[in-house]
C-alpha positions in Angstrom: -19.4 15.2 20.0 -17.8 12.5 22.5 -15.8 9.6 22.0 -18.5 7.4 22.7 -20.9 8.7 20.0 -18.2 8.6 17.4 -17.5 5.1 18.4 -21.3 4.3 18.3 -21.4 5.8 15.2 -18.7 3.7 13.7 -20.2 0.4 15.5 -23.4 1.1 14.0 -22.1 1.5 10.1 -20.0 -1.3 10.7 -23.2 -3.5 11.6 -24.7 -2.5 8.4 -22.8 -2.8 6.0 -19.8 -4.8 7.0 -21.5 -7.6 5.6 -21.5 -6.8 2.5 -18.1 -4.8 2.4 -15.7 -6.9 3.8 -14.0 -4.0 6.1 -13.1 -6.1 9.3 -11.6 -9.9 9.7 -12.2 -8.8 13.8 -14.2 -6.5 15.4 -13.1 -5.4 19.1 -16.4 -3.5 19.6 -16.4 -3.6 23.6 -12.7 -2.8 23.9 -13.6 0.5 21.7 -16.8 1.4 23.5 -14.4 1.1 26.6 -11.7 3.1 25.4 -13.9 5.8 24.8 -15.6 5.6 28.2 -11.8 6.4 28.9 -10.9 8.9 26.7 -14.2 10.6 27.1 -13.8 10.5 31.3 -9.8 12.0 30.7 -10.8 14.7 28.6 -13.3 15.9 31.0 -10.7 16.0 33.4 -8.3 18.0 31.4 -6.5 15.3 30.1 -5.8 15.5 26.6 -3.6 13.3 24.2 -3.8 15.1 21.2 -5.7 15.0 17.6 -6.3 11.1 17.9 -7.8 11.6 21.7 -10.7 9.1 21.0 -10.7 9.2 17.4 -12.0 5.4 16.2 -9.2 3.7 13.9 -9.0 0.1 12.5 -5.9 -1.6 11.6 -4.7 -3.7 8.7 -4.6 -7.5 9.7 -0.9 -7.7 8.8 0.0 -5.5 12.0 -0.1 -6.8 15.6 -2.9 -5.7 18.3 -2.9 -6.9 21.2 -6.3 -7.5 21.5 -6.7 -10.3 19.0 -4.9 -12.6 16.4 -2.7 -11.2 13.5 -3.7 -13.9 10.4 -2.3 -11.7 7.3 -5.5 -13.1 5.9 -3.6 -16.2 5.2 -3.9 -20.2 6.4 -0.2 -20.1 6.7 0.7 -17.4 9.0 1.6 -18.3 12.5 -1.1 -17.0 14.8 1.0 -16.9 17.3 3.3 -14.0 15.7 3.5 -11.7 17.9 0.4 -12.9 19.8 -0.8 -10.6 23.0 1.4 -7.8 21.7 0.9 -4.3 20.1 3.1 -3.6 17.6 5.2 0.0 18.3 2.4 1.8 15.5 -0.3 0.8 17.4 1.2 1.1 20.9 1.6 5.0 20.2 -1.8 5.1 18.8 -2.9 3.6 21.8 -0.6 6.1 24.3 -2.1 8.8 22.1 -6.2 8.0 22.8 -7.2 6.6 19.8 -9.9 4.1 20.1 -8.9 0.3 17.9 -12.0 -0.7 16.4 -10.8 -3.9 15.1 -8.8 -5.8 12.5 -9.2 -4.6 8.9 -9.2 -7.1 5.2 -6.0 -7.3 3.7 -4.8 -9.1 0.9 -2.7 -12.6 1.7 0.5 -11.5 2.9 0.3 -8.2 1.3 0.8 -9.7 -2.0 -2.7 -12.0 -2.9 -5.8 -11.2 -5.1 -9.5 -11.8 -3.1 -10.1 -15.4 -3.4 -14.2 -16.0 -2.4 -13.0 -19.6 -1.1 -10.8 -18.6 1.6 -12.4 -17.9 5.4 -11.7 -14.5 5.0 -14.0 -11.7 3.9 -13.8 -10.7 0.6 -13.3 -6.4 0.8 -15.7 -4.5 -1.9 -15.6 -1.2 -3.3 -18.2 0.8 -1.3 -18.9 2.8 -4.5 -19.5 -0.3 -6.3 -19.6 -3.6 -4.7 -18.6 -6.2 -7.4 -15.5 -3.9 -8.0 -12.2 -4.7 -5.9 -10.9 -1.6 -3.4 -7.6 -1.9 -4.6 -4.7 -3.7 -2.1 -3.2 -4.5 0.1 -5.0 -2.9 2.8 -8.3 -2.7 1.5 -10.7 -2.9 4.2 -8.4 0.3 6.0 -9.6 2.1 2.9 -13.1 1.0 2.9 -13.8 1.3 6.3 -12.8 4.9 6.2 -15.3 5.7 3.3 -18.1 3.6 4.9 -17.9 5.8 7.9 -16.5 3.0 10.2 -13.4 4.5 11.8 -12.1 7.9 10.6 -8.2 6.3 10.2 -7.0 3.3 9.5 -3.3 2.3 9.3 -2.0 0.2 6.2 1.1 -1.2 4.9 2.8 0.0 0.9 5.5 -2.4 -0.4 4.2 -2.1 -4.1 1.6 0.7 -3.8 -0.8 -1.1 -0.7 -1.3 2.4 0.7 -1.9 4.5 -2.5 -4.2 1.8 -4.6 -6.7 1.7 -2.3 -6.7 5.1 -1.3 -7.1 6.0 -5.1 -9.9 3.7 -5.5 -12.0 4.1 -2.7 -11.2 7.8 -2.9 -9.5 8.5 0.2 -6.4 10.1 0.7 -3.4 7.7 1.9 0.4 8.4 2.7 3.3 6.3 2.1 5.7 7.7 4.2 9.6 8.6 3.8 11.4 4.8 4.1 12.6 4.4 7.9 10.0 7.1 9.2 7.2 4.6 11.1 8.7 1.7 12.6 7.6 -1.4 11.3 8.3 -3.9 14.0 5.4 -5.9 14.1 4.3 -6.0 10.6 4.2 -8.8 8.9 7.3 -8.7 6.4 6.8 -9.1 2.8 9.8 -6.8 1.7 12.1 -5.9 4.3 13.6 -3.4 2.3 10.5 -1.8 0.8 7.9 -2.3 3.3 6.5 1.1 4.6 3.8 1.7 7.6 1.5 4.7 7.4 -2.2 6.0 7.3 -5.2 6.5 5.5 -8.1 8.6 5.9 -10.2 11.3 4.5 -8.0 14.3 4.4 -4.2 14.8 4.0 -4.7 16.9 7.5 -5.8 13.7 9.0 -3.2 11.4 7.7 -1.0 14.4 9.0 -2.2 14.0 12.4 -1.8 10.0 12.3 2.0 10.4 11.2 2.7 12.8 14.0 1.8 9.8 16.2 3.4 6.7 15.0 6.2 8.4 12.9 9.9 8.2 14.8 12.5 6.5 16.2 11.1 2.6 18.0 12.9 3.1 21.7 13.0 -0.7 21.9 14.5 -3.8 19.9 12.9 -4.7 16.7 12.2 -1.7 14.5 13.8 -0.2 11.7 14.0 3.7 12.4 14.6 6.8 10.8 18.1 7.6 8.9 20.3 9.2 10.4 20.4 12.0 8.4 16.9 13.2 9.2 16.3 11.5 12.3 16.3 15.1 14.1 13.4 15.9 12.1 11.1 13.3 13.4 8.9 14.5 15.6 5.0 15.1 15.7 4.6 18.7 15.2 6.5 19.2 11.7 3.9 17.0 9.8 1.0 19.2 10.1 3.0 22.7 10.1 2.3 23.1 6.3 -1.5 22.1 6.6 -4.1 25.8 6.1 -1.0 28.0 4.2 -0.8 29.3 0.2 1.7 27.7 -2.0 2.7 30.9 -3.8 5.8 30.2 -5.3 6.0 26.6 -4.7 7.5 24.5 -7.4 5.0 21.6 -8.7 7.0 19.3 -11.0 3.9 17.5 -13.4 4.4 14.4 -14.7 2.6 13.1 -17.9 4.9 11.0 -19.2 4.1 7.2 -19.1 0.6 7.9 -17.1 -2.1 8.4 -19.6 -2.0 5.3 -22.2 -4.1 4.7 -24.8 -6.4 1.9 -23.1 -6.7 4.5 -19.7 -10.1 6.1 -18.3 -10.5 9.0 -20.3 -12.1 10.8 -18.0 -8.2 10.9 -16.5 -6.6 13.9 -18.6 -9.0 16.5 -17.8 -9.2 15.6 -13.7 -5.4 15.7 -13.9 -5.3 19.1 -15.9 -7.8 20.4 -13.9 -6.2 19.1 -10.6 -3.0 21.0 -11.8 -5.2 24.1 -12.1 -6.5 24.1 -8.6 -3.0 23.8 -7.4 -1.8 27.2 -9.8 -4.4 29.1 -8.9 -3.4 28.9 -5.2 -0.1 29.9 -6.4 2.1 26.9 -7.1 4.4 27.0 -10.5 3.8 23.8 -12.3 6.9 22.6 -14.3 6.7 19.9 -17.0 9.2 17.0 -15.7 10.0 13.8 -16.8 10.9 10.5 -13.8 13.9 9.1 -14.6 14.7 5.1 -15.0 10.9 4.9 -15.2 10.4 0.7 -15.8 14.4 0.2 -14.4 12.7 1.5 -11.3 9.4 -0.5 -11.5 11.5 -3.7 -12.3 13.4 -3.4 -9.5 10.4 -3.1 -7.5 9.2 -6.5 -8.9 12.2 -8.1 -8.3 13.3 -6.7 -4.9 10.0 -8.3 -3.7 9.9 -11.0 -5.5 13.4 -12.0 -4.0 13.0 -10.8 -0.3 9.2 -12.3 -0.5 10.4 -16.0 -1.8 13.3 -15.5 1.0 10.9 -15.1 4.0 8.7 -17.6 2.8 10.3 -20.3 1.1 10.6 -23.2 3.7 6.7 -22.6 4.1 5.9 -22.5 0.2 7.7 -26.0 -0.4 5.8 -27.2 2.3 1.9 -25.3 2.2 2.2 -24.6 -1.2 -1.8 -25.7 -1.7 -2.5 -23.7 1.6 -1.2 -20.3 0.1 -3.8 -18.5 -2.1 -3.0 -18.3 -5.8 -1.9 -15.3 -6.3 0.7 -14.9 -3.2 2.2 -18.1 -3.7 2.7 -17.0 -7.7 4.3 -14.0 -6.9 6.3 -15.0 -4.3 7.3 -18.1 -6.1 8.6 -15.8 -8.9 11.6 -15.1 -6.8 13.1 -18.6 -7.9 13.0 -17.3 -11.4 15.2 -13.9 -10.2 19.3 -14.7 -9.7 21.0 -13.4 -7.1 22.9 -11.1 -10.0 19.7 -10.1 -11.1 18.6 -8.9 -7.3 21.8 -7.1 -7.0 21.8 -5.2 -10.0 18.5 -4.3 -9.2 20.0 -2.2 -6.0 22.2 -0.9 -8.0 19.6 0.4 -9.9 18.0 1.3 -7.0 20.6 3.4 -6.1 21.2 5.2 -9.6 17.6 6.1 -9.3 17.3 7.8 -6.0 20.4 10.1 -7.2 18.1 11.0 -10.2 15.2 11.3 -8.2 17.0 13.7 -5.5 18.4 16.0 -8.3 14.5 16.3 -9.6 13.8 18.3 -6.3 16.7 20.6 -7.0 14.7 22.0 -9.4 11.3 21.4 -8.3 9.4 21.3 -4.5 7.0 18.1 -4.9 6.2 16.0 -7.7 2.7 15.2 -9.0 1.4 12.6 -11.2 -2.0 10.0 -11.2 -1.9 7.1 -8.8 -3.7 5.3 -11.9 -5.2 5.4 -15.5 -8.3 3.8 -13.9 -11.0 3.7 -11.5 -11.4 0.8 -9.2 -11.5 -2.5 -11.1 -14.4 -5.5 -11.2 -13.4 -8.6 -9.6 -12.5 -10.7 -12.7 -10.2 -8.1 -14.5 -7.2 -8.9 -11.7 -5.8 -12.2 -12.6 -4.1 -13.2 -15.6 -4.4 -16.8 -16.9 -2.7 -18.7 -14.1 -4.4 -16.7 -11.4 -2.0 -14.3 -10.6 -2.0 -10.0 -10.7 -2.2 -9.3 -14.6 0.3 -6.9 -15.3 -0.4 -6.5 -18.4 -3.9 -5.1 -17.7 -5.3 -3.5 -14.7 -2.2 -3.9 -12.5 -0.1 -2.4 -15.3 -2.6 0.9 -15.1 -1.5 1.7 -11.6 1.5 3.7 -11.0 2.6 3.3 -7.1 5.7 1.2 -7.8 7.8 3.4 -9.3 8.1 5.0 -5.8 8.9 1.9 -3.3 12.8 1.6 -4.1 12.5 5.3 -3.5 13.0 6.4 0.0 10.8 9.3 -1.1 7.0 9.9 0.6 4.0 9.9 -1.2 0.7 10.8 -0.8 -2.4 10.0 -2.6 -5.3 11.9 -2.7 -8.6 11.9 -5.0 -9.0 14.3 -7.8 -12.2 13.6 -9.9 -13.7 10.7 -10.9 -14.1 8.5 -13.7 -16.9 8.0 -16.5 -18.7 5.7 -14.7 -18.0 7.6 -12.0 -15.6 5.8 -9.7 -12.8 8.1 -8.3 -9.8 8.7 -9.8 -6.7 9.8 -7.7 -3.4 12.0 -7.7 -0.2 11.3 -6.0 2.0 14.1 -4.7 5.7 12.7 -3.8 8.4 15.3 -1.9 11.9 14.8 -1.5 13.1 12.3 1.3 11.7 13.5 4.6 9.7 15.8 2.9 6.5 14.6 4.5 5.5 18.6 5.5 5.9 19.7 2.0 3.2 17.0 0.2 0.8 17.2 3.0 0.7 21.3 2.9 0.0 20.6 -0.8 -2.4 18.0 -0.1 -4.2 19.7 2.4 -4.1 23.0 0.4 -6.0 20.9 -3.0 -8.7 19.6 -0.5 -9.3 23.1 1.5 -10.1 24.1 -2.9 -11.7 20.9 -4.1 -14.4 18.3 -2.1 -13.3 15.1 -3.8 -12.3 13.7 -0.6 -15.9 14.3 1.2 -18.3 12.8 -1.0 -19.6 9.7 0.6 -21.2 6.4 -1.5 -24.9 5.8 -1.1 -24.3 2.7 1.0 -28.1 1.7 1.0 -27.1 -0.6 -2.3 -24.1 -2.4 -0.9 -26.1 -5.1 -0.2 -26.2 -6.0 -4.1 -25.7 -10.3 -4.5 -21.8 -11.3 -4.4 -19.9 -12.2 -7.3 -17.4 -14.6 -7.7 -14.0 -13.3 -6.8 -11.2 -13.2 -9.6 -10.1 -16.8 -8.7 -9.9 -19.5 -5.9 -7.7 -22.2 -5.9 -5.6 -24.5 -8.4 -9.1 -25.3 -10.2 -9.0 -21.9 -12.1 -5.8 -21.9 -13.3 -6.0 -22.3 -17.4 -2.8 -22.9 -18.5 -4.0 -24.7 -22.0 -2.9 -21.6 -25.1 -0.2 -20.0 -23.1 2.4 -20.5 -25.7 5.9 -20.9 -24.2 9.5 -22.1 -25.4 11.3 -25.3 -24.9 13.9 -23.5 -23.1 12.2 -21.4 -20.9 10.4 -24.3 -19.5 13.3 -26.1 -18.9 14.7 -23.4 -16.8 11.3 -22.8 -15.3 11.0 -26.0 -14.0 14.8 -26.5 -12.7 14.4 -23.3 -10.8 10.9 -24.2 -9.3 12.2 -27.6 -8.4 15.6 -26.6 -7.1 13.7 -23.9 -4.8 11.6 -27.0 -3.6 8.4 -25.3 -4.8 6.0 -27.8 -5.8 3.7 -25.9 -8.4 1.9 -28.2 -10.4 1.7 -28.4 -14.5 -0.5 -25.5 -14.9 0.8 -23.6 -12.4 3.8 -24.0 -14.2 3.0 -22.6 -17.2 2.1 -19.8 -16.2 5.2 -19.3 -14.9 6.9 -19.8 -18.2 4.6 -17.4 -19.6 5.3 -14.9 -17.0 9.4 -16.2 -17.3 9.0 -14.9 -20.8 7.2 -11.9 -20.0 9.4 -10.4 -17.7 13.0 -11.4 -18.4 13.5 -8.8 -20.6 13.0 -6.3 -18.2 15.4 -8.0 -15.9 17.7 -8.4 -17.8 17.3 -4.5 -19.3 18.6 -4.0 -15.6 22.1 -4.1 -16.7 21.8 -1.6 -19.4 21.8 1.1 -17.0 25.3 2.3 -17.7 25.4 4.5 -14.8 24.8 1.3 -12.3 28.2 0.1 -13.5 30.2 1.5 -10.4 28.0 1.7 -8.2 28.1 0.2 -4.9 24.2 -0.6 -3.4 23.0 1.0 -0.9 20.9 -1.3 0.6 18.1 -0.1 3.2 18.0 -0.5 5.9 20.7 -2.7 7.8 18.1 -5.2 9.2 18.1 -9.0 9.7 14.7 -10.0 10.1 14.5 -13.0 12.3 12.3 -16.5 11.9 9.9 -15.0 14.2 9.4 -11.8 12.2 10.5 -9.5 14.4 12.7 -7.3 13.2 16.7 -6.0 14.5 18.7 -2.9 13.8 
């Protein structure tokens, strides 16, 4: 096997049935088929870079390349950002042989919903085509299972890693915060926004974080703490990968991850996931996550504030040219205080102590990445056309772990009853990347989950309509709401310079309603009384995006 036939290969599935998936925004198919004339030619010599040595990978469209235009499948983004430039991720990738295939779908900004009237391909679920892959970096999940690249590198600020991994069965890692330097990613959350990789084997994503993970050398990157800073380095990822777990600690979580309304095809894929893992000699313990919705709240409103903060000047004046969905969540940051953000890092910061003491007692964490399979286009968006938390989006369990600093790795596990897969994460204590890859790796050497391939021959079924396009499906009329509530609604909107128009805005006195008493259930959390935020990382991100230390 050469470069050049794997490349071939991944040209070839890309020209049938990228049409219908919605994997790239860009191809760069010459610059590939070069690159592996070039890898190919230095291996034959001797030369050899590594695991990635012309391995085909594609790359989310919020992350620079060189080679073309970064748009954060967006109207608004500058596509000038970091224009002619590889971001430090791919840079490495690069120094380490792999071969970029092109520019994969993401969802606007990392935050939107598909919208079918935006220029942008609309990413579907290679097991099922009117079904959604999950976000935000769907096509790097798709692409992987349609056979075009055998990597792809994505972004996680709310679960954009995990989601998609889960439901287009693949197996995708979040890594510890700080590990992969995220110069050259577009922000959404500076303090929860994570680089890392997605394939078809935790030994793969493995091999891709021994390549991108450490310390950025120049200006612009955030970069690993200093208390484990020592430890990154390329060989420790993969050390775990082929060895027993005999006598290692599984904590299992149940709790708050099997409702009522879920798949129920989910409890016995999870029990029997469990059972793979004790037979191979792990000790499963019964555990419970502490601060469980503080801890999701705070993810809503760290991104909601650092989201509105990055992009307000542009909201107030592109509000139409933002998709639905984005421009509602970010605009939901005029409706969080600044009391309300900081209480949330205060929460933040009561929750990683509980979280650490956890793995005092247990080696790595397990729990489903969601109570579903991969969702049709019109369950996503609530009555104003944003993410329906309540429904679908309130199924999927990724954002518990983004105020964490803690890695976690997704991988599939069974499927559901109509036969769409279902997915388990496996989170390790900070900079414990080794220990939820060995158990990764160690579930997939026992189970074939993460093999099985879609029958691609129907992907060319007729396209539905997406969940929503612009303000023309918004349906604000039945929403009830209370006099006070839209007053506030409305003076925050206004005073934020965000010019959401009357349905728009009730739906954001529904969602006002919604989600205040979460909020404010912030500062119930006696233990956040004292506490003094630690907020991560210490990094002013500039106009330009780019990020400094």
């Amino acid at each position: 096997m050469t470069s050049v036939g794997l490349t071939e290969a991944a040209v070839v599935a890309a020209e049938r049935a990228d049409g219908a998936l919605g994997v790239y925004l860009t191809r760069f198919v010459e610059q590939a088929r070069e690159a592996a004339r070039r890898a190919d030619e230095e291996l034959a010599r001797g030369i050899d870079r590594g695991p990635l040595h012309g391995i085909p990978v594609g790359v989310k469209d919020t992350i620079a390349v060189a080679d073309g235009p970064t748009t954060a499948q967006s109207l608004v983004h500058d596509r000038g950002w970091w224009a002619g430039r590889d971001a430090p991720v791919v840079a490495r990738l690069r120094a380490a042989g792999a071969v970029i295939t092109g520019k994969t779908t993401a969802m606007e900004f990392g935050c939107g919903l598909p919208e079918e009237d935006k220029p942008f391909p609309l990413p579907r679920n290679p097991w099922r085509t009117e079904s959604w892959t999950g976000g935000s970096s769907s096509g790097s999940a798709s692409g992987v299972v349609a056979g075009m690249f055998l990597a792809g590198l994505g972004s996680d600020t709310g679960g954009s890693i995990r989601m998609p991994a889960a439901f287009c069965g693949v197996s995708g890692l979040m890594p510890t915060y700080g590990r992969v330097p995220v110069a050259g990613c577009v922000p959404l959350a500076y303090s929860l926004d994570r680089v890392g990789p997605l394939a078809r084997s935790a030994a793969d994503c493995a091999a891709v974080l021994g390549v991108i993970a450490g310390e950025h050398d120049g200006a612009g990157a955030t970069s690993c703490h200093a208390s484990f800073h020592a430890s990154c380095h390329a060989s420790c990822y993969d050390t775990g990968c082929g060895e027993g777990l005999d006598g290692l600690r599984i904590g299992v979580v149940r709790e708050h991850h099997f409702p009522a309304d879920g798949d129920p095809s989910l409890p016995g894929a999870f029990d029997e996931a469990v059972s793979v893992l004790a037979g191979l000699g792990a000790v499963p313990v019964e555990i419970r996550l502490p601060y469980w919705q503080e801890t999701i709240t705070t993810t809503f409103v760290t991104a909601a504030g650092e989201g509105l903060a990055h992009h307000r000047t542009a909201l107030s004046r592109h509000w139409d040219d933002y998709g639905v969905a984005a421009r509602g969540l970010l605009a939901t940051g005029a409706l969080i205080s600044g009391a309300d953000y900081v209480q949330a890092q205060r929460v933040r910061t009561v929750a990683q102590r509980a979280v650490d003491a956890l793995f005092a007692d247990v080696d790595v964490i397990v729990c489903p990445t969601a109570s579903v399979g991969a969702p049709p286009f019109t369950a996503l968006a609530d009555e104003a056309g944003h993410q329906d938390h309540a429904g679908v989006f309130g199924k999927i369990y990724t954002p518990y772990w983004n105020p964490l600093a803690n890695p976690v790795l997704a991988v599939p596990m069974g499927r559901t009853a109509a036969g769409l897969p279902l997915s388990m994460q496996i989170a390790g204590p900070v900079a414990g990347e080794a220990a939820i890859l060995r158990v990764g790796d160690a579930f997939q050497r026992h189970t074939d989950w993460h093999r099985r391939i879609p029958d691609l021959s129907v992907t060319a079924a007729p396209r539905a309509r997406a969940a929503m396009g612009r303000g023309e499906h918004h349906r604000g009329e039945g929403i009830a709401t209370q006099p006070d509530a839209a007053v506030t609604v409305r003076s925050l909107l206004a005073a934020a310079g965000l010019p959401a128009g009357e349905r728009e805005i009730t739906g954001f006195e529904a969602a006002y309603l919604a989600q205040r008493p979460a909020v404010d259930g912030l500062f119930d959390v006696p233990e956040a009384g004292d506490v003094r935020p630690v907020l991560r990382p210490d990094v002013t991100v500039r106009p330009d995006g780019e990020e400094l230390v």
